[in-house]
DSSP file (Angstrom, degrees, kcal/mol; ACC not computed):
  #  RESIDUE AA STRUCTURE BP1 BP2  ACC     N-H-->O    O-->H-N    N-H-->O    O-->H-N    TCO  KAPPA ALPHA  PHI   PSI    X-CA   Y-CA   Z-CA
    1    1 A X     >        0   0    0      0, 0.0     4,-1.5     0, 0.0     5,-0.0   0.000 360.0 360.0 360.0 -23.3    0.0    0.0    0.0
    2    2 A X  H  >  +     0   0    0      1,-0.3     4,-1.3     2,-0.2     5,-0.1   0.689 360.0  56.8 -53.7 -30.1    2.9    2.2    0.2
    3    3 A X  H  > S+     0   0    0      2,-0.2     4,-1.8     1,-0.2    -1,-0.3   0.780 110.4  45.4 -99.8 -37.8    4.1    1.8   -2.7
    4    4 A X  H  > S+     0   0    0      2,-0.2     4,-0.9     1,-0.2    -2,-0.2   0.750 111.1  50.5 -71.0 -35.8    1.0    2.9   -4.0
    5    5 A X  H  X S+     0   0    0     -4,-1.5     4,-3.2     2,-0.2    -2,-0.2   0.740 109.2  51.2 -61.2 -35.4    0.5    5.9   -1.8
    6    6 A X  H  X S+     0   0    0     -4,-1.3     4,-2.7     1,-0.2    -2,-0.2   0.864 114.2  49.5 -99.0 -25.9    4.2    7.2   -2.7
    7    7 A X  H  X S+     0   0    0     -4,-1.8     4,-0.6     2,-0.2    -1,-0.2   0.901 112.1  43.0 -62.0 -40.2    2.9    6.7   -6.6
    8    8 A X  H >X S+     0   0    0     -4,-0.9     4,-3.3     2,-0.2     3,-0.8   0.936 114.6  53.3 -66.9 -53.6   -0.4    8.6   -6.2
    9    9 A X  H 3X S+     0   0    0     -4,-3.2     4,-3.2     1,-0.2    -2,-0.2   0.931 114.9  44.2 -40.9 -45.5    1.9   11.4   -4.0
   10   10 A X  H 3< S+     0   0    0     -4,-2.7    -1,-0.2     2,-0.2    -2,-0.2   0.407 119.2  37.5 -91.8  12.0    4.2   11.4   -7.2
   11   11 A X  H <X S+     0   0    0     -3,-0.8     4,-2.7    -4,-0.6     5,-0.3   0.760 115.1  55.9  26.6 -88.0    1.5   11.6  -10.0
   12   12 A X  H  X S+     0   0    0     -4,-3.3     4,-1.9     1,-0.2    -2,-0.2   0.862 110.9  44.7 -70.4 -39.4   -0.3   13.8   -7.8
   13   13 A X  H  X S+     0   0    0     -4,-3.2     4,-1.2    -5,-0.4    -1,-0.2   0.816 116.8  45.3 -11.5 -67.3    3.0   16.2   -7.6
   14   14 A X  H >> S+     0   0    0     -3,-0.3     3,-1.5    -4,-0.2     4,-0.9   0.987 110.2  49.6 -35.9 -76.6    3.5   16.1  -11.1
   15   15 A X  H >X S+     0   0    0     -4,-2.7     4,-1.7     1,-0.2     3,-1.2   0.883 109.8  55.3 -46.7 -68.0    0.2   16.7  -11.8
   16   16 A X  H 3< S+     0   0    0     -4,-1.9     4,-0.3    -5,-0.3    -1,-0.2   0.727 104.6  54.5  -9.8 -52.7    0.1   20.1   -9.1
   17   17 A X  H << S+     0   0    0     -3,-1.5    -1,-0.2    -4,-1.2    -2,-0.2   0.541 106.1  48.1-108.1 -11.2    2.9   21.8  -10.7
   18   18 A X  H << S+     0   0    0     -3,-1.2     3,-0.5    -4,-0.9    -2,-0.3   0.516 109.6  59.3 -99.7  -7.6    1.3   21.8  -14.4
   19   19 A X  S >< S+     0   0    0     -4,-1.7     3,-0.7    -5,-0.3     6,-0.7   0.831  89.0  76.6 -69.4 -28.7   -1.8   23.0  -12.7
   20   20 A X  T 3  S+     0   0    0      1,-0.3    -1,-0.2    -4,-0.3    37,-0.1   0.355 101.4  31.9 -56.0 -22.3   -0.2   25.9  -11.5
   21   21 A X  T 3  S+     0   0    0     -3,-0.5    -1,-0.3    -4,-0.1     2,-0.2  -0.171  99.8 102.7-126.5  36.3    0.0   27.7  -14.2
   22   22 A X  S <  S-     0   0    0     -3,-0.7     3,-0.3    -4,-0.0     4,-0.2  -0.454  88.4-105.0-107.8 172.7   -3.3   26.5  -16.0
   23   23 A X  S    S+     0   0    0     -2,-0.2     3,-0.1     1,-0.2    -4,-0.1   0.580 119.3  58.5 -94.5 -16.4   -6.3   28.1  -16.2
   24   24 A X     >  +     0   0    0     -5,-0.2     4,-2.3     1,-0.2     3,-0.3   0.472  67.7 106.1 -94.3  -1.6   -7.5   25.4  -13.5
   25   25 A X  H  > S+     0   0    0     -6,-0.7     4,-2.7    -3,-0.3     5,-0.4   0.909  75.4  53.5 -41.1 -59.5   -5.2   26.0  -10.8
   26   26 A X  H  > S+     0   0    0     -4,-0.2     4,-2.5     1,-0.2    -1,-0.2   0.812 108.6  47.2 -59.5 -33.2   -7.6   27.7   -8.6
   27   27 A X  H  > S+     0   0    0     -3,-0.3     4,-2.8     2,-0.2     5,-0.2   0.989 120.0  48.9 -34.0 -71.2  -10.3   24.7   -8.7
   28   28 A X  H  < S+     0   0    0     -4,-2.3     3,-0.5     1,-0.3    -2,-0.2   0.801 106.5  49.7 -39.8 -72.9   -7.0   22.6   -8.0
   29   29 A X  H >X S+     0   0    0     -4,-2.7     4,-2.7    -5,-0.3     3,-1.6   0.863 113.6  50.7 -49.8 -50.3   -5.6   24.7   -5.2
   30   30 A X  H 3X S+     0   0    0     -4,-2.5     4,-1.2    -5,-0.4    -1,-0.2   0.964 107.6  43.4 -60.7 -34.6   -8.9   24.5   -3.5
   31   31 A X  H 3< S+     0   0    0     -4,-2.8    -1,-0.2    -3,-0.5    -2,-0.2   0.018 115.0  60.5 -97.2  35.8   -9.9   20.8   -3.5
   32   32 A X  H <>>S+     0   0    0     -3,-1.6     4,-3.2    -5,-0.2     5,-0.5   0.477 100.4  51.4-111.8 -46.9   -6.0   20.4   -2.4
   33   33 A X  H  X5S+     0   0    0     -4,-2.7     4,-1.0     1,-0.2     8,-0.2   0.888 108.8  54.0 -66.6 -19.0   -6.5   22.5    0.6
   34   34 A X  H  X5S+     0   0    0     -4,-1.2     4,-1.7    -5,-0.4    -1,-0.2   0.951 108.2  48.6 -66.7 -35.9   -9.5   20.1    1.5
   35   35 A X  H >>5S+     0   0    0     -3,-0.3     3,-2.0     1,-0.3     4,-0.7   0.994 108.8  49.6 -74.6 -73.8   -7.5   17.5    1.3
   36   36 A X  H 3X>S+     0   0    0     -4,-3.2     5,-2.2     1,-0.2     4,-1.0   0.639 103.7  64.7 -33.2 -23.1   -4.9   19.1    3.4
   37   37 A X  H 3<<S+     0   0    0     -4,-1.0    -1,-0.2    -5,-0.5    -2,-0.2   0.751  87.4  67.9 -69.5 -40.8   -7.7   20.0    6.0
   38   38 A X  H <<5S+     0   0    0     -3,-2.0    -2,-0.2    -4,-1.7    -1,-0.1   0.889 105.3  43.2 -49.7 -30.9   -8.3   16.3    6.7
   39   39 A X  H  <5S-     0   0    0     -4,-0.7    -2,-0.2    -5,-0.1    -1,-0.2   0.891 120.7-116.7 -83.8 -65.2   -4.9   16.4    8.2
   40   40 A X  T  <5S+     0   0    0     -4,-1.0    -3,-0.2     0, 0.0    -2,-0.1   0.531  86.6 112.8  91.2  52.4   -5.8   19.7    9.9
   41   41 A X     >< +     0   0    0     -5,-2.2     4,-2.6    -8,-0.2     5,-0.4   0.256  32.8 128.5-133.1  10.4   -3.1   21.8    8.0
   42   42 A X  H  > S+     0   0    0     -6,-0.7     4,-1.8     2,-0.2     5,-0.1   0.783  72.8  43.2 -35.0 -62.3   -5.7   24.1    5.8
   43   43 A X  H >> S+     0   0    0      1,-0.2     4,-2.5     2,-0.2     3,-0.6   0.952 120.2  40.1 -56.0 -58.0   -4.4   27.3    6.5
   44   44 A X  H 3> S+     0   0    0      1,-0.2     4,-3.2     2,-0.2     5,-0.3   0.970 111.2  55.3 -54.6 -55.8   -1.0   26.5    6.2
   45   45 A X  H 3X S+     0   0    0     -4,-2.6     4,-1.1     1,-0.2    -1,-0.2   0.883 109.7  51.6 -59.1 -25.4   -1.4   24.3    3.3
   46   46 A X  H <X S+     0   0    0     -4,-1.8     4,-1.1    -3,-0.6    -1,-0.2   0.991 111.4  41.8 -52.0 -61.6   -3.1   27.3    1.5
   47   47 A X  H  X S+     0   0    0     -4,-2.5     4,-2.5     2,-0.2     3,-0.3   0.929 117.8  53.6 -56.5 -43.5   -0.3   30.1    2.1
   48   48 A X  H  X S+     0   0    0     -4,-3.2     4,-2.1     1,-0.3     5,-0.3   0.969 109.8  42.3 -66.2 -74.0    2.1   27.2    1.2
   49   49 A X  H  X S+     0   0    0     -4,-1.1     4,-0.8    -5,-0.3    -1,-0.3   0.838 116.7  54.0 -32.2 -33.4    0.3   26.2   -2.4
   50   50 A X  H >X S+     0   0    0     -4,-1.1     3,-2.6    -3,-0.3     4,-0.9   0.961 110.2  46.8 -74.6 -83.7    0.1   30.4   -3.1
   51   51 A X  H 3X S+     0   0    0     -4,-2.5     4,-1.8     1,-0.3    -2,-0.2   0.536 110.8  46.9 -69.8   3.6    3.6   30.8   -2.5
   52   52 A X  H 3< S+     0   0    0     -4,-2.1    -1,-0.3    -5,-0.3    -2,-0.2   0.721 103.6  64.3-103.2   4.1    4.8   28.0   -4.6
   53   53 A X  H XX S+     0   0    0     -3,-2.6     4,-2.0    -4,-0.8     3,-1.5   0.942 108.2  44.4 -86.8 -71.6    2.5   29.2   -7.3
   54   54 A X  H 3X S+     0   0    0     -4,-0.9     4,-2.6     1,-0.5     2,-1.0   0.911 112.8  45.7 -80.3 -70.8    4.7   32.3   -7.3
   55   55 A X  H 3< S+     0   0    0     -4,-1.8    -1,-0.5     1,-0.2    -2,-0.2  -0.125 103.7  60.2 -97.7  84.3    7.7   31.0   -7.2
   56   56 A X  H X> S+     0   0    0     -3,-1.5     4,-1.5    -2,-1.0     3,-0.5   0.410 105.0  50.8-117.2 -74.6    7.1   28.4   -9.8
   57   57 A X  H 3X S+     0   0    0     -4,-2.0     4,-2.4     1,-0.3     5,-0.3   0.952 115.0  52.2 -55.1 -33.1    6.2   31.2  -12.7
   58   58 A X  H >X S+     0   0    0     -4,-2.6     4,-2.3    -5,-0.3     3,-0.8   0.963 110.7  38.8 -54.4 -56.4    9.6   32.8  -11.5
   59   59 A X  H <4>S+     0   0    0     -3,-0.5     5,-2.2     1,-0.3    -1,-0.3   0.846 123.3  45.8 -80.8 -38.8   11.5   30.0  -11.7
   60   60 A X  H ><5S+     0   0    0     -4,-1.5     3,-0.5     3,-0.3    -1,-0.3   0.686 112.9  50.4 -32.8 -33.9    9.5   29.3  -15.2
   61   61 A X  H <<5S+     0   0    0     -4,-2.4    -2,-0.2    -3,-0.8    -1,-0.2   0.884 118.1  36.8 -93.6 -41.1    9.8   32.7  -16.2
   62   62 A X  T 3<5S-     0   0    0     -4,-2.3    -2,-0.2    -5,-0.3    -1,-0.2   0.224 111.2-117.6-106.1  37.4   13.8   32.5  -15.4
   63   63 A X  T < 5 +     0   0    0     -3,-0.5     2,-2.5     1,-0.2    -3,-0.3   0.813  51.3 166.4  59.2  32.3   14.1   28.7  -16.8
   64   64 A X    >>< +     0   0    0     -5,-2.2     3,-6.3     1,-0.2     4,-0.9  -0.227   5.1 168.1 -91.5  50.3   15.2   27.4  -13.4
   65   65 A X  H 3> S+     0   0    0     -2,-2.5     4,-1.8     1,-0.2    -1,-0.2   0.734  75.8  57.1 -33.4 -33.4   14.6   24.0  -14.3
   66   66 A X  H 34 S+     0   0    0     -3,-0.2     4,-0.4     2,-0.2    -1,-0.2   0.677 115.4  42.7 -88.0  -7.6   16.6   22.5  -11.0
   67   67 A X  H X> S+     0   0    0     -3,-6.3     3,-1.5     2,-0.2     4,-1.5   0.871 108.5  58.5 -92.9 -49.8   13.4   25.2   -8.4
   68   68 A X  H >X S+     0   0    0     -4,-0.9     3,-5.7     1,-0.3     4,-0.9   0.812 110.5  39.1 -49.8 -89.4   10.9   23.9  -10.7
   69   69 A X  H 3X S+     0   0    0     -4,-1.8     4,-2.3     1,-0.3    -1,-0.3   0.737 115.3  51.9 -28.8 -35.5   12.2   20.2   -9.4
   70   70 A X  H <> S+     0   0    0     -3,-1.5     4,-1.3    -4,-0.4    -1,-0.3   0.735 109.3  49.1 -75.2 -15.1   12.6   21.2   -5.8
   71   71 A X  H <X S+     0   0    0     -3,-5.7     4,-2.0    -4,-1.5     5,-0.2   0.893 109.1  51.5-101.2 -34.7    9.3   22.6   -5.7
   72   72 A X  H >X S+     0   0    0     -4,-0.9     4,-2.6    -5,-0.3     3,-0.8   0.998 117.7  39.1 -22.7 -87.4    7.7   19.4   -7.2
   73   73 A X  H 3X S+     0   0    0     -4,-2.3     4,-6.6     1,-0.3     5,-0.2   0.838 101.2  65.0 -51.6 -35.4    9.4   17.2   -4.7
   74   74 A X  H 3X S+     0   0    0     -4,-1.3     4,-2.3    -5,-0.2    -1,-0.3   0.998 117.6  37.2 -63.0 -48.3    9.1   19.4   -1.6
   75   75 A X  H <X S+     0   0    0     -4,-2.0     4,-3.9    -3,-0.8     5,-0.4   0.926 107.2  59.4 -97.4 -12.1    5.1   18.6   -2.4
   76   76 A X  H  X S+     0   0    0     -4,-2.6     4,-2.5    -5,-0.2     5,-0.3   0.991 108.8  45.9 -34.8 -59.9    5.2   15.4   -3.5
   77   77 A X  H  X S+     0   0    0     -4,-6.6     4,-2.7    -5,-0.2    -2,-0.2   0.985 114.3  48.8 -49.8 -51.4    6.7   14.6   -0.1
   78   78 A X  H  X S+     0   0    0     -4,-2.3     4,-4.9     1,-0.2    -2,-0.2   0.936 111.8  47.5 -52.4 -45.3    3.9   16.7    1.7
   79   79 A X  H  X S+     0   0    0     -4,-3.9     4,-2.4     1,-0.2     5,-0.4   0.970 108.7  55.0 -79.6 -32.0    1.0   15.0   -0.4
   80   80 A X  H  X S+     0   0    0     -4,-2.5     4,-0.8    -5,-0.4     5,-0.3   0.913 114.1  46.1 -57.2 -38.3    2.7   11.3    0.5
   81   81 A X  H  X S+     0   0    0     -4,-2.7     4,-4.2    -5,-0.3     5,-0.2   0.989 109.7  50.3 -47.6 -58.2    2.4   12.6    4.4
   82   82 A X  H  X S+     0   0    0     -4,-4.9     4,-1.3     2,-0.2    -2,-0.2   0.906 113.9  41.0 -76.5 -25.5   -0.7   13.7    4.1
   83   83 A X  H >< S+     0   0    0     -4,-2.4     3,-2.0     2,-0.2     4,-0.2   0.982 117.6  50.8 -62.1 -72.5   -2.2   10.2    2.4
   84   84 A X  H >< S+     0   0    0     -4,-0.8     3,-0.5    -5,-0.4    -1,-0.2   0.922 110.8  45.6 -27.4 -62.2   -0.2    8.2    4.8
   85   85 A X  H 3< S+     0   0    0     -4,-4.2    -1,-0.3    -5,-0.3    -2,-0.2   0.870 137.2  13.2 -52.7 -23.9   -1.7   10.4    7.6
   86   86 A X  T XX  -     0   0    0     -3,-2.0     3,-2.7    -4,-1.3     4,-0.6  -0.519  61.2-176.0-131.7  65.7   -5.5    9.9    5.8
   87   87 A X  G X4 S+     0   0    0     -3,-0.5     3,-1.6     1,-0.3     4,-0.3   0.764  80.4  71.0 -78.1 -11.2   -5.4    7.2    3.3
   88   88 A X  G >4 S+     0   0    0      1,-0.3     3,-0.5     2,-0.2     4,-0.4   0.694  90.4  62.8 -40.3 -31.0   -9.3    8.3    2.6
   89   89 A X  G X> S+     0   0    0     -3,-2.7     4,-2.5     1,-0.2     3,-0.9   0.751  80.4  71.9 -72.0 -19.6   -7.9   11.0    1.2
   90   90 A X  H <X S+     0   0    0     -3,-1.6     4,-2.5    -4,-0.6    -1,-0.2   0.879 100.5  63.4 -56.9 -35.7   -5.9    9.0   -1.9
   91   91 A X  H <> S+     0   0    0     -3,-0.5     4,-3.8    -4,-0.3    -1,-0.2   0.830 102.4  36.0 -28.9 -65.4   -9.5    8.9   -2.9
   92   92 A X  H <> S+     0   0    0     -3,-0.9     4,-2.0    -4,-0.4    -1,-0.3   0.777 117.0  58.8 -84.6 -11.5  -10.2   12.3   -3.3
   93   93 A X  H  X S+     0   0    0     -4,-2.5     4,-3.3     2,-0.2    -2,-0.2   0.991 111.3  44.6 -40.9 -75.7   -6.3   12.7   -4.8
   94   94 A X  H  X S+     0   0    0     -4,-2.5     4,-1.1     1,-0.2    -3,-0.2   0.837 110.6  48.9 -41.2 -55.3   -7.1   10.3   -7.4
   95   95 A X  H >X S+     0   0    0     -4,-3.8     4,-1.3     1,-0.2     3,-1.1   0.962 114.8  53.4 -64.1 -37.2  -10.8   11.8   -8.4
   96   96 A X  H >X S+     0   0    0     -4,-2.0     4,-1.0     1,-0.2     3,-1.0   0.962 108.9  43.8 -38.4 -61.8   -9.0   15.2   -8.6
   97   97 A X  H 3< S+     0   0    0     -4,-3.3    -1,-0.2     1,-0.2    -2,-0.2   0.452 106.4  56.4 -81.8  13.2   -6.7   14.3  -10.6
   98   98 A X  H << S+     0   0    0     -4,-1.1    -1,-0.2    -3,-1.1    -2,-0.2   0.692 111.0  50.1 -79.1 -41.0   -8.7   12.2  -13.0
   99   99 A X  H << S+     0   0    0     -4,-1.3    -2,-0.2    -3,-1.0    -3,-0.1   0.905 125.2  18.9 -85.9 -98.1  -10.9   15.5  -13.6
  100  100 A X  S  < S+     0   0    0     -4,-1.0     2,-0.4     2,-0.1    -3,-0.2   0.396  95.6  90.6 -75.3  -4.6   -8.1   18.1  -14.3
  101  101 A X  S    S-     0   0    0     -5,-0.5     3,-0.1    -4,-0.1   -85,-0.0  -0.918  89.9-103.5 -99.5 131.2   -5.2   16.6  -15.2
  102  102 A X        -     0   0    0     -2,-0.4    -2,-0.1     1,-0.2    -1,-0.1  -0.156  41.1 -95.3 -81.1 137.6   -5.1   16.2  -19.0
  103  103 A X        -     0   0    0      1,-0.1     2,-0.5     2,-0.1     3,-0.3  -0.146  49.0-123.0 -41.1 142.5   -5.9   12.4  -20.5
  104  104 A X  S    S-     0   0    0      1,-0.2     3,-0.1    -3,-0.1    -1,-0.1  -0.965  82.7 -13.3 -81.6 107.9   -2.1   10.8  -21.0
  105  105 A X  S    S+     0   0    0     -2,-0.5     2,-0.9     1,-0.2    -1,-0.2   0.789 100.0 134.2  61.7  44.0   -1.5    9.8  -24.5
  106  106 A X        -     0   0    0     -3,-0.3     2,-0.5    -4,-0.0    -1,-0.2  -0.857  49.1-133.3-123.5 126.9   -4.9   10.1  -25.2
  107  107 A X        -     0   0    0     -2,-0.9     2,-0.9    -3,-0.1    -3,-0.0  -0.429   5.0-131.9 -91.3 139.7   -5.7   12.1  -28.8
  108  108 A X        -     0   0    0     -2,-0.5     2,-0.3     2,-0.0    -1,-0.1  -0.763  14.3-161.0 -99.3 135.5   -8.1   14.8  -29.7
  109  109 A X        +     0   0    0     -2,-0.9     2,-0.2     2,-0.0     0, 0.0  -0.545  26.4 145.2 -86.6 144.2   -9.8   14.3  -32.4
  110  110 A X        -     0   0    0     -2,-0.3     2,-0.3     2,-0.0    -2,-0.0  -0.613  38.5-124.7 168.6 132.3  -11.3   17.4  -33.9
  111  111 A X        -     0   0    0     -2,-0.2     2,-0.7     2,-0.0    -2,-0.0  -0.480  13.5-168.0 -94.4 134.7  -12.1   18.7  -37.5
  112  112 A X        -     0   0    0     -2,-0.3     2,-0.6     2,-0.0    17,-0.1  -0.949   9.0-161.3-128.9 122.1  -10.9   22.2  -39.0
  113  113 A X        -     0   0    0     -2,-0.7     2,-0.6     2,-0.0    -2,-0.0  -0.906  10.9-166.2-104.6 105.2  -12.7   22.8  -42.0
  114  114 A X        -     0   0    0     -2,-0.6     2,-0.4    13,-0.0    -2,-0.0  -0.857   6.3-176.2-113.9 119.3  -10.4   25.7  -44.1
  115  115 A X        -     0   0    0     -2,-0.6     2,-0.5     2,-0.0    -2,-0.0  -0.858   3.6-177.4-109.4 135.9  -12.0   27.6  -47.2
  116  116 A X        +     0   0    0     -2,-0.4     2,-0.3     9,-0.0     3,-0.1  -0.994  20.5 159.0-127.9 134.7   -9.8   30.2  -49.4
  117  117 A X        +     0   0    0     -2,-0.5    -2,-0.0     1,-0.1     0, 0.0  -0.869  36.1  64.8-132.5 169.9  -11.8   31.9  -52.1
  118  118 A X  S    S-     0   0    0     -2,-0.3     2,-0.2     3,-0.0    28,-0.1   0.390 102.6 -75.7 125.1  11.2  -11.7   35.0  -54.3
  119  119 A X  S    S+     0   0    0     -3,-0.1     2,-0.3     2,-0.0     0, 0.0  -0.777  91.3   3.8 123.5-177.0   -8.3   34.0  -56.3
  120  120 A X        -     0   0    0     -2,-0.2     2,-0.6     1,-0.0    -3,-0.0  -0.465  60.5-135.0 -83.0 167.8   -4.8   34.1  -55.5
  121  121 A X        -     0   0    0     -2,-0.3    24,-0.1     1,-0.1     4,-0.1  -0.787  17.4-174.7 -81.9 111.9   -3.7   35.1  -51.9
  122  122 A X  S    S+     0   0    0     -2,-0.6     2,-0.2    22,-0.1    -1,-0.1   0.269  73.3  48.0 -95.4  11.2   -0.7   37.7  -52.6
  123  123 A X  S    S-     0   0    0      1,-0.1    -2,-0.1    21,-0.1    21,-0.0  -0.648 105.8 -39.1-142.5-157.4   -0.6   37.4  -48.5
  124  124 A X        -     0   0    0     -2,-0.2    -1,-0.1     1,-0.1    -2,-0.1  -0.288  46.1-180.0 -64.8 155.4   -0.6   35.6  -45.3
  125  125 A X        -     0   0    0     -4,-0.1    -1,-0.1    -9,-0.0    -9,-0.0  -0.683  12.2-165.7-137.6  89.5   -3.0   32.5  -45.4
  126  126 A X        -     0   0    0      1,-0.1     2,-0.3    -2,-0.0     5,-0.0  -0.513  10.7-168.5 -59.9 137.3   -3.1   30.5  -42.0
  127  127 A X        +     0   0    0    -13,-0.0     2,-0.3     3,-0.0    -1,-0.1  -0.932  40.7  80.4-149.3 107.0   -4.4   27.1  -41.3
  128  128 A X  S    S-     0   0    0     -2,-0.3     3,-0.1     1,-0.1    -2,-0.0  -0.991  81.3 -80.3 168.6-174.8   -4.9   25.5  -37.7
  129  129 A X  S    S+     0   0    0     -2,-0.3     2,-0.2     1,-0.3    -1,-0.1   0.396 103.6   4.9-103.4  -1.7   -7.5   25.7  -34.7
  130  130 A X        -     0   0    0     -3,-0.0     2,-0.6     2,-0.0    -1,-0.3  -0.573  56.8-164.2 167.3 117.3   -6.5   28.9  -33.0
  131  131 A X        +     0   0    0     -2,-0.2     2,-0.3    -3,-0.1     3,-0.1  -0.837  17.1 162.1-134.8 108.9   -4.0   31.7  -33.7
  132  132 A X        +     0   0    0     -2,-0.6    -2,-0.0     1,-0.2     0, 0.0  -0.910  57.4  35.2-142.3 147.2   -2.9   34.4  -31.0
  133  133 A X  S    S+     0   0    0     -2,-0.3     2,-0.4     1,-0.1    -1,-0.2   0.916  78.3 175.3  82.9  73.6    0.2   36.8  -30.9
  134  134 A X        +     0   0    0     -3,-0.1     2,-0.4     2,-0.0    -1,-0.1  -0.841  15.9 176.5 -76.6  78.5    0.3   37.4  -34.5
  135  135 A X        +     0   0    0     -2,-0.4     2,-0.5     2,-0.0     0, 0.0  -0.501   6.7 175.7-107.5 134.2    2.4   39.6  -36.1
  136  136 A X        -     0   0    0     -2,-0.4     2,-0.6   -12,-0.0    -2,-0.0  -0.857   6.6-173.9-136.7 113.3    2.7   40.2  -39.7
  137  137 A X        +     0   0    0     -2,-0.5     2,-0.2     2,-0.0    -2,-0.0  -0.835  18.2 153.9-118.6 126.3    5.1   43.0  -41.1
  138  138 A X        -     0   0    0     -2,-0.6    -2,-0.0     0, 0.0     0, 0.0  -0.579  55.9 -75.2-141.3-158.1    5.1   43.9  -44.9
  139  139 A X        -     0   0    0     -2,-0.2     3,-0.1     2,-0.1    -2,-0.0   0.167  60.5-107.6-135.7 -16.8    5.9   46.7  -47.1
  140  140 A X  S    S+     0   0    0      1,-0.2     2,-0.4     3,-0.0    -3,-0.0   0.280  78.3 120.4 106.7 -25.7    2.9   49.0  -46.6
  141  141 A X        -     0   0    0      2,-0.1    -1,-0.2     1,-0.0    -2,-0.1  -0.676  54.8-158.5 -98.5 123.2    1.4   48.4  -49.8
  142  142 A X    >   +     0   0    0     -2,-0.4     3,-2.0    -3,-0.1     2,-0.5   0.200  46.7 142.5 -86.9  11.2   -1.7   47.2  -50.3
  143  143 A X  T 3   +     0   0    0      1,-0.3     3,-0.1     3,-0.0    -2,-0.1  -0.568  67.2  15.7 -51.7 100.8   -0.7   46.0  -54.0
  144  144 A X  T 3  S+     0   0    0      1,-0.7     2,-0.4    -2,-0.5    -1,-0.3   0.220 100.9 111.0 122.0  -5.8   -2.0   42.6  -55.7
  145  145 A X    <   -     0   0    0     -3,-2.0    -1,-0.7   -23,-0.1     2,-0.4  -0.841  61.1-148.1-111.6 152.0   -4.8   42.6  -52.6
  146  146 A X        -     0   0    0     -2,-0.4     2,-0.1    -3,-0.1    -3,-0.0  -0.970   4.4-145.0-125.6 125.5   -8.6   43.4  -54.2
  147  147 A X        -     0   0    0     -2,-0.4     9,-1.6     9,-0.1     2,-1.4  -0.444  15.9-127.6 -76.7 139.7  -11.3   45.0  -52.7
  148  148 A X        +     0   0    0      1,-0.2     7,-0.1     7,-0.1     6,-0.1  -0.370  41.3 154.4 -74.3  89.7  -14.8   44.6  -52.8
  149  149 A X        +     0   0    0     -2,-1.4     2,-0.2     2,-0.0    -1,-0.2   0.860  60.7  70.3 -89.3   7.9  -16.1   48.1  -53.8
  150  150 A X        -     0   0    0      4,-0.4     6,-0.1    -3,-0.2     3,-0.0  -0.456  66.3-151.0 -84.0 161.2  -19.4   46.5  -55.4
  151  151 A X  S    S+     0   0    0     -2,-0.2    -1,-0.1     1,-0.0    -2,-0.0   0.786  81.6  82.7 -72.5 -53.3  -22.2   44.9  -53.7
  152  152 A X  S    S-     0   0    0      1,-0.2    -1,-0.0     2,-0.1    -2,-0.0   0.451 112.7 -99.1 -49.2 -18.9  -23.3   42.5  -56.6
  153  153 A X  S    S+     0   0    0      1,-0.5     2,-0.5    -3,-0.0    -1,-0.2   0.128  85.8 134.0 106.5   8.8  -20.5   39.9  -55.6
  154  154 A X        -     0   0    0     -6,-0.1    -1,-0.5     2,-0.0    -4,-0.4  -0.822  53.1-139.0-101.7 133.9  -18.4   41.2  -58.2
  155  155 A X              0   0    0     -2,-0.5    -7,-0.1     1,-0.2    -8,-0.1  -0.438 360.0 360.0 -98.1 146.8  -14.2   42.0  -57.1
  156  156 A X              0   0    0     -9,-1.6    -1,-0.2    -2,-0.1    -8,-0.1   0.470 360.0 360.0-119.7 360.0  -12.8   45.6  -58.8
């Protein structure tokens, strides 16, 4: 059973430190601190999750691959304490991290239909599901590109 606990702890670890900077972290961080409450460490185990949140984008932000690990492990150890201390909680570990932690090897399927009409393109033409920080620098000239100034469906 140990062996099982110190595998959920490192899973759930893993799993913790890509959350952190996801759009689910705060879901995450809450039904962590419950979990940490069985134990009767909820306050603490909040501030603690908050400040590793912080510095995890630092050390992300300055590539600090070797805090990113330390900070991993330091709660890996903590969540193997606290399951050891509760093993009822590996329960709610597990359903968490079934819900928010993204399928493993598992593909999405999904269809992108792309239509180009009206001639040739003389500019960018893009293909994929979702496009942001897009910069496109050219020459100023609006040359080769044709506007519609008609109604009728007819280009001038």
């Amino acid at each position: 059973m140990e062996a099982e606990l110190a595998a959920l702890a490192t899973s759930g670890a893993t799993t913790l430190i890509g959350l952190m900077v996801s759009d689910t972290w705060t879901q995450a961080r809450d039904r962590l601190v419950r979990i940490f409450a069985r134990a009767g460490d909820e306050d603490a185990a909040e501030e603690e999750l908050r400040a590793s949140q912080r510095e995890l984008m630092a050390a992300r932000n300055a590539a600090d691959d070797a805090v990113v690990a330390d900070i991993e492990a330091g709660w890996r150890i903590r969540l193997r304490r606290a399951l050891e201390a509760d093993p009822d909680a590996a329960e709610e570990l597990r359903s968490m991290l079934a819900e928010l932690s993204p399928a493993a090897g598992e593909a999405v399927s999904q269809t992108v239909r792309n239509s180009i009409s009206g001639g040739v393109q003389h500019g960018p033409v893009l293909q994929g599901q979702s496009f942001s920080g897009l910069t496109f620098n050219g020459s100023g000239s609006d040359q080769g590109y044709r506007t519609s100034d008609r109604h009728d469906g007819h280009m001038s």
